[in-house]
N, C-alpha and C positions, 0 to 999 in steps of 0.2 A: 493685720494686713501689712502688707510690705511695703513702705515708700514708693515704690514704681506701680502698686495695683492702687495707690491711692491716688497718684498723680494720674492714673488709666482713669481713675473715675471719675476727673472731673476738679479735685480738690484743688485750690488753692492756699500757700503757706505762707506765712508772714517770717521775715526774719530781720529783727534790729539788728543790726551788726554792728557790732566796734571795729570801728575803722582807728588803726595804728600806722604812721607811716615816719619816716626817719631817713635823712638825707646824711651820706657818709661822707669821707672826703675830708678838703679844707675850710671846708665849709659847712658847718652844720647847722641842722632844723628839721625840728619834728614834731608832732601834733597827733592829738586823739581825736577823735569823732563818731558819733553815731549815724547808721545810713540806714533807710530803712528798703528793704528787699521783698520781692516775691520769688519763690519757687513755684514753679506751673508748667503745665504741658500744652503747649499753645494747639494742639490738634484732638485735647481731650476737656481744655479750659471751661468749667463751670462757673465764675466768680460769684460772690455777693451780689445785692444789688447796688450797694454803693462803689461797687467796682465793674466798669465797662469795658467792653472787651469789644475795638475797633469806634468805639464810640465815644464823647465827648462827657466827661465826667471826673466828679471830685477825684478820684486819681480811678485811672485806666492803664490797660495796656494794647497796643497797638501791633499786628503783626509788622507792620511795615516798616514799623522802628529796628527790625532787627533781619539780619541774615542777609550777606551779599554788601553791596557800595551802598552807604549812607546816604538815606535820603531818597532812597526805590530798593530796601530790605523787601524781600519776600519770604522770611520768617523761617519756618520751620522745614518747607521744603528746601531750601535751599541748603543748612544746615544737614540734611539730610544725602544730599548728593555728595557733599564736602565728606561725610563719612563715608559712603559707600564709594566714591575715588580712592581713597586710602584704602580700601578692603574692608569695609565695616557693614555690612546691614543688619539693619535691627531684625532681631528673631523674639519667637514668644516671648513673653516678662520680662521687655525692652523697653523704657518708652525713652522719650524723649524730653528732656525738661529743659527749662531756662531761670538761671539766677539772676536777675534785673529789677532795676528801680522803676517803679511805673512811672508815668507820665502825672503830674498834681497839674488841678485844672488846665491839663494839655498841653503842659509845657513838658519837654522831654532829654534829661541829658544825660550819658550813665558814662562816665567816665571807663569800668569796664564792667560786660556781661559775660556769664555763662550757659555755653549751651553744654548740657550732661545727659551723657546716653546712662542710665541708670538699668542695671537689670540685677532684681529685687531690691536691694539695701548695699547693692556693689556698686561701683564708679568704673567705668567700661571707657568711656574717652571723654574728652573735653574739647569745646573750643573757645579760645577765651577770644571777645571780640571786644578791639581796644578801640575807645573814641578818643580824639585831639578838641580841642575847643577852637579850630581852625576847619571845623565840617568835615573832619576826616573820620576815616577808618581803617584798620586793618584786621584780620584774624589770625592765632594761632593753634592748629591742631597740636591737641598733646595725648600721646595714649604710651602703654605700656609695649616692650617689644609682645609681637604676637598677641596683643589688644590685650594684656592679663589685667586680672580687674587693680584699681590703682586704690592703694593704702595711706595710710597717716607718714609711712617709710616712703613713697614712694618718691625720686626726686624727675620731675620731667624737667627738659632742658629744649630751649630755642634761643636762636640770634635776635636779636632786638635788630628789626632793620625799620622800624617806623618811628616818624616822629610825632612824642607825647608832650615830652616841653621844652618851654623853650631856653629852659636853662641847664640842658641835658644835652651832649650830643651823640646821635643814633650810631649808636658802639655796643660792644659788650654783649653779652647774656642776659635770659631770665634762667631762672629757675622758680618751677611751681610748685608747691605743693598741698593736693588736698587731703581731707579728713573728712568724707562722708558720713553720719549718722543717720536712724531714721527720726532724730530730735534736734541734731544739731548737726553745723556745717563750721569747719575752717579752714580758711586758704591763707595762705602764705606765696607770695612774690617776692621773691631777692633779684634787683637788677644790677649786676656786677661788671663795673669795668674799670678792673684795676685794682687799685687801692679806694676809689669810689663808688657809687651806685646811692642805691635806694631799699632801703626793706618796707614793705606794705606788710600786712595782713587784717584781715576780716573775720571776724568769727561771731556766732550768735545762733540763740534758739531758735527751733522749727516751731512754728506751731499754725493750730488753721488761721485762715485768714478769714473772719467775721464784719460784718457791717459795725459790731462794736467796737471790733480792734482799728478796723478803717478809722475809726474816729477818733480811739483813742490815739492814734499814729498823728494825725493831723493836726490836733492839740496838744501835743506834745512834744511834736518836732514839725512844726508848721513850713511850710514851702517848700517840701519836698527836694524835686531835681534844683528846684530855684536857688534851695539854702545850700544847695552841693556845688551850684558852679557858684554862688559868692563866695564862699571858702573856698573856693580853686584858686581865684583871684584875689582875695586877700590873703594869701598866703604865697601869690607869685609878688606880692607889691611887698612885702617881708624880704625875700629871698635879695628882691633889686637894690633893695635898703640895704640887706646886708652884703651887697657887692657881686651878688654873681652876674656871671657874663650874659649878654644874651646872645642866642643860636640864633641863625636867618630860618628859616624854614625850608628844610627842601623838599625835592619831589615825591610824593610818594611813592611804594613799592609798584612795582607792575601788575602782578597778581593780587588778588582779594584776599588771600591768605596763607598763610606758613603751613607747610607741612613737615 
C-alpha cells in the first residue's frame, strides 16, 4: 500500500526525529535533539485511543492549531485553497498530510509544520508553516516548476521575510530540501544570509503510531511541545551569554503566506 492510501485510510505515523541545528557566522552554536512527530491526514485522521483528535488528551492533535493566522487555524481546508491559488488541486491518489508535533496534555507549540500533498510515495508540494514564540506565524508554499513531484535533489528556494528569532535578522533566503520515503522522511533548511545563517535538518523513521508507541514516546521523551519550547529558551539564554545581539521584533508580513 502506498503512503498516500495509508494516510487515505485513516493511519497515523510516528516519527522521532533528530533534530540538528548549527548557527554559522561569528558566532557559533549548535545542538542535537530529538522531537517527536506525527504524519496524518487531518480529513482521513483515524488515531489511537490514546491519541485525540480535537479533544483534550495525553497528546492530541487539534485542527485549529494549524492552517491560516495562529490561533483561529482552520486546518486542512485552508491549506487546501493555498494550493489550489497556486494552481494545485488535489486529484485521485492525492491526499493531504501534515508533519507536526502534537499537542502533550494540551499544550501546543511546533516551532515548524508540514503540510505535504503526497500522491502515492511522491512529494507534490509543501507548505511549511513557521511559528515565532512571540504568537506568530507565517507560511511558505514550496513546489517544483509545473508542481513536478520534488526529490532528495530537489532544492526549493524562498525569502525569509518573517521573524523567528530574535537574534537573527529577517534577511536572506531559505533553502528546502525534502526526502520523502514510504519509511522515512528528511528535511533539510539552510537559512542563508551572507556569510551567516542557520542549517536545521530533521530526519527519522515512519512507522505506525500505536497506543504502545504513545507511551513509549512519553516516557522517553516526557513533555513533549513543553521539552521543545524549554530548549528553545535555553538555548536563546546560551546564545545572549555568548554575546549575540538582540533584534526588536518587527511587524509581521501582510499576507499569511509565501508563494
Amino acid at each position: 500500500m502506498t503512503l498516500a492510501a495509508r494516510l487515505q485510510a485513516g493511519e497515523v505515523l510516528t516519527m522521532p526525529a533528530l533534530v540538528t541545528h548549527a548557527r554559522r557566522g561569528d558566532l557559533r552554536h549548535s545542538f542535537r535533539t530529538h522531537a517527536d512527530h506525527v504524519l496524518l491526514a487531518p480529513e482521513h485522521v483515524q488515531p489511537p485511543r490514546l491519541m485525540r483528535h480535537n479533544r483534550f488528551g495525553l497528546i492530541s492533535f487539534h485542527d485549529s492549531d494549524h492552517g491560516g493566522l495562529r490561533g483561529s487555524g482552520t486546518g486542512a481546508p485552508w491549506a487546501l485553497a493555498q494550493l489550489a491559488a497556486a494552481g494545485l488541486a488535489p486529484r485521485r491518489g492525492m491526499v493531504l498530510a501534515l508533519l507536526t508535533q502534537p499537542r502533550f496534555l494540551g499544550y501546543w507549540f511546533n516551532p515548524v509544520s508540514f503540510w505535504m500533498l503526497i500522491e502515492n510515495d511522491a512529494l507534490i508540494a509543501v507548505i511549511a508553516e513557521v511559528n515565532n514564540t512571540f504568537g506568530q506565524r507565517h507560511s511558505y508554499l514550496l513546489a517544483q516548476p509545473d508542481f513536478a513531484p520534488i526529490n532528495a535533489e530537489s532544492v526549493l528556494t524562498a525569502r525569509k521575510v518573517f521573524h523567528v528569532s530574535p537574534f537573527q535578522d529577517v534577511a536572506g533566503k531559505y533553502q528546502f530540501r525534502f526526502a520523502l520515503h514510504p519509511d522515512r522522511i528528511a528535511i533539510r533548511i539552510d537559512q542563508m544570509d551572507g556569510t551567516s545563517g542557520i542549517n536545521t535538518a530533521m530526519t527519522g523513521p515512519l512507522t505506525p503510531l500505536t497506543n504502545r508507541a504513545v507511551l513509549a514516546t512519553v516516557f522517553s521523551r516526557p513533555g513533549g511541545a513543553l521539552r521543545v519550547i524549554a530548549q528553545i529558551y535555553w538555548h536563546a539564554l546560551r546564545l545572549k551569554l555568548k554575546g549575540a545581539a538582540y533584534r526588536r521584533r518587527p511587524e509581521p508580513p501582510d499576507q499569511e503566506i509565501t508563494r
